[in-house]
C-alpha positions as CSV (number, residue, x, y, z in Angstrom):
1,X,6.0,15.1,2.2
2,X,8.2,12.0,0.7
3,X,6.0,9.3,-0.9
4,X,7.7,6.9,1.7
5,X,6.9,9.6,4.5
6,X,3.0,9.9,3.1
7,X,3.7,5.5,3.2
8,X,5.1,5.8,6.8
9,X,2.6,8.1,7.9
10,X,-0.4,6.6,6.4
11,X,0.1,3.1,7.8
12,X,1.2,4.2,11.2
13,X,-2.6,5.7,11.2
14,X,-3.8,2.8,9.9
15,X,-2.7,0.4,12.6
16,X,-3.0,2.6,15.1
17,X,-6.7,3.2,14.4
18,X,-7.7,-0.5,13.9
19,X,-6.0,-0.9,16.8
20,X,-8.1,0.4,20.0
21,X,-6.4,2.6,21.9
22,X,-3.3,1.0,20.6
23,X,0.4,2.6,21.9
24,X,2.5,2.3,18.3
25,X,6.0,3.6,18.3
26,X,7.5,5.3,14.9
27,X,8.0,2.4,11.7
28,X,11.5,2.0,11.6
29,X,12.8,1.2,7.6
30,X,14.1,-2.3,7.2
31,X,14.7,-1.4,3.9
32,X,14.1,-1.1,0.2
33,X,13.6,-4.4,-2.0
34,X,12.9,-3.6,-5.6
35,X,9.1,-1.6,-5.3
36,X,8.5,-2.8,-2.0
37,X,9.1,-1.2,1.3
38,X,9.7,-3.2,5.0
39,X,8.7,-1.8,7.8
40,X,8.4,-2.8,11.6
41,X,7.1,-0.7,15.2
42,X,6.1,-1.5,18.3
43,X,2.5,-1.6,19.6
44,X,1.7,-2.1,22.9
45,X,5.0,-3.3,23.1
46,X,4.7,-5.4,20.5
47,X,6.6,-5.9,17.6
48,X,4.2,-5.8,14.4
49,X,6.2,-5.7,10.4
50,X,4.8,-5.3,7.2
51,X,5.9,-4.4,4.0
52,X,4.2,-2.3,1.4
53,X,4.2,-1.4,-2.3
54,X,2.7,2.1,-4.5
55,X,0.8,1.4,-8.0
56,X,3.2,1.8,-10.8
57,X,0.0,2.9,-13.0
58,X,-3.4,3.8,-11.7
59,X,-6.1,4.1,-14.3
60,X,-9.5,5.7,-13.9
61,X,-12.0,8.0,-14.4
62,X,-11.5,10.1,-11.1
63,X,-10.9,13.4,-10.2
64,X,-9.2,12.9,-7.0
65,X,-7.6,10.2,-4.8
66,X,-5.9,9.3,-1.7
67,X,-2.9,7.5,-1.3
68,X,-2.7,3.8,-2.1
69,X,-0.9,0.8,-1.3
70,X,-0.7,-3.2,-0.9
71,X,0.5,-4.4,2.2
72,X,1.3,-7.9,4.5
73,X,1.6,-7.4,7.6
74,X,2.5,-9.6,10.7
75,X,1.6,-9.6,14.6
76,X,3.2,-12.1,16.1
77,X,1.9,-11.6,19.8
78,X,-1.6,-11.9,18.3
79,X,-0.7,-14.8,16.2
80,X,-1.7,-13.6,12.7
81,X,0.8,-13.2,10.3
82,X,0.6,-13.1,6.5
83,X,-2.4,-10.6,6.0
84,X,-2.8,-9.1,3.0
85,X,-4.5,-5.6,3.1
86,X,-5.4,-3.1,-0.2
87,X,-5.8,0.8,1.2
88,X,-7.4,2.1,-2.3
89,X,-7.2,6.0,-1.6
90,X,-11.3,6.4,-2.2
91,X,-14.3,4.9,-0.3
92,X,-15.4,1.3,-1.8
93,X,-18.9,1.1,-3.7
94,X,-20.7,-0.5,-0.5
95,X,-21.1,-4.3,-0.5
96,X,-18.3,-4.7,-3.7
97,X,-15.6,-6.8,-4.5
98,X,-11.9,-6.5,-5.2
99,X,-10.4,-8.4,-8.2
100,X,-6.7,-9.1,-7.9
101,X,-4.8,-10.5,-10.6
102,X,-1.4,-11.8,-9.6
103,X,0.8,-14.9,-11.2
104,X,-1.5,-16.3,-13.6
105,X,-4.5,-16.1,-10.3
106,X,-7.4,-14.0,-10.0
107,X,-8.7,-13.7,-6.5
108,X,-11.7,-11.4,-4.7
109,X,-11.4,-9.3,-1.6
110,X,-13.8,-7.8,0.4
111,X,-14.2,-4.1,1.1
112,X,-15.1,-1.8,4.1
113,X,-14.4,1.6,3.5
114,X,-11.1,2.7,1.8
115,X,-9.7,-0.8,2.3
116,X,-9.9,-4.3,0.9
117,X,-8.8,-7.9,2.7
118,X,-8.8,-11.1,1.5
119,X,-11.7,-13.3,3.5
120,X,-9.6,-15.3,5.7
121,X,-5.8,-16.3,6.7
122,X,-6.2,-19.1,4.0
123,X,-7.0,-17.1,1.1
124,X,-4.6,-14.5,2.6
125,X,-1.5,-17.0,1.9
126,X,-2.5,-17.8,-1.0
127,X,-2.5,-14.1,-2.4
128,X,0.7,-13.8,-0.7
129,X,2.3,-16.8,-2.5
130,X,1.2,-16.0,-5.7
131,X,2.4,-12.2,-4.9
132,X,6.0,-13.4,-3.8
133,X,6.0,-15.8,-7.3
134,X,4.6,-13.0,-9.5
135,X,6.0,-10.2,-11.8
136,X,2.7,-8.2,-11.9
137,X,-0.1,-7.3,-9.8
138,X,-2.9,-5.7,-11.0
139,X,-6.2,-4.6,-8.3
140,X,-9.5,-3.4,-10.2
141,X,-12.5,-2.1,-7.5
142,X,-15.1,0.3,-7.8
143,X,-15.5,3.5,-6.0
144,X,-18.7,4.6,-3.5
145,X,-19.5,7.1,-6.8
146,X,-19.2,3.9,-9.7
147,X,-15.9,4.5,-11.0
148,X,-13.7,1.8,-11.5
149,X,-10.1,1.3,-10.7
150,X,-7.4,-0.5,-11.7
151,X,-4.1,-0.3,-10.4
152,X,-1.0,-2.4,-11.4
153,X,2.0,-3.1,-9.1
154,X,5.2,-4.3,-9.9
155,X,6.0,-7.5,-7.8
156,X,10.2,-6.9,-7.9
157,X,11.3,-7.2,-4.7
158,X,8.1,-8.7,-2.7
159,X,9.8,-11.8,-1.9
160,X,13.0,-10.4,-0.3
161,X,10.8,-7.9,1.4
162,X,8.5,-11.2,2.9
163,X,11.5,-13.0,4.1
164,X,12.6,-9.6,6.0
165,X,9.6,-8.8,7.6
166,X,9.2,-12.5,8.6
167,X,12.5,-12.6,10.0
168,X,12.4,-9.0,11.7
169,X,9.7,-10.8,13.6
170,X,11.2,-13.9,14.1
171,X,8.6,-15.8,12.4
């Protein structure tokens, strides 16, 4: 499987799983900015879009790992938009912290099980600014067993991405 199917697959999973008994068509492509991705589906008849982005390096002392990306999403029927999400590809150390370094900012996320979030919508545009104004992006956590992570994303691309996820759903 593609790493854009593994992508596709792998967030259609994870929206339809946070979602209760949530009813998500197929993510349609919107297309291919630089290292990020746009997506949108329906669920519940509901259009929902994000876009996403893979490590360019991933450093640390593991033996095996998941899949990982950074992702925005936005649902406008449930008025949230602009919510950044981490999916690290290993369980997070239980009660720790995410440090992301992007444009000059460092900023902390909190974690629940493979994924990290920022702690509200306020710190979630503010990640998301300095993500669209950035070159780099680089995400350090620690793992359930200790190890710690870091990953760095290229930023090429996120703000053309934003703008067409944003417009896709008419935000």
């Amino acid at each position: 499987m593609s790493r854009i199917s593994n992508l596709t697959f792998l967030v259609s999973i994870l929206l339809i799983t946070t979602t209760a008994q949530a009813q998500a068509s197929k993510p349609r492509l919107l297309g291919t900015f630089g290292e990020w991705r746009a997506y949108s589906f329906l669920e519940n008849g509901n259009k929902v879009c994000y876009m996403a982005a893979e490590p360019k390096t991933q450093v640390g002392n593991y033996t095996s790992r998941g899949d990982v990306f950074a992702l925005i999403t936005h649902r406008p029927a449930e008025k949230t938009k602009d919510v950044f999400s981490y999916i690290t590809g290993y369980p997070y150390k239980v009660g720790s912290e995410v440090n992301v370094s992007a444009n000059g900012s460092n900023y902390k996320l909190f974690t629940q099980d493979e994924t990290a979030w920022a702690a509200d919508a306020a710190a979630d545009r503010v990640v998301i600014g300095a993500i669209k104004a950035g070159s780099t992006m680089v995400v350090k956590g620690t793992s359930k067993r200790g190890t710690l992570t870091t990953d760095t994303f290229s930023l090429n691309g996120s703000s053309k991405a934003y703008n067409t996820i944003s417009k896709e759903c008419g935000l």
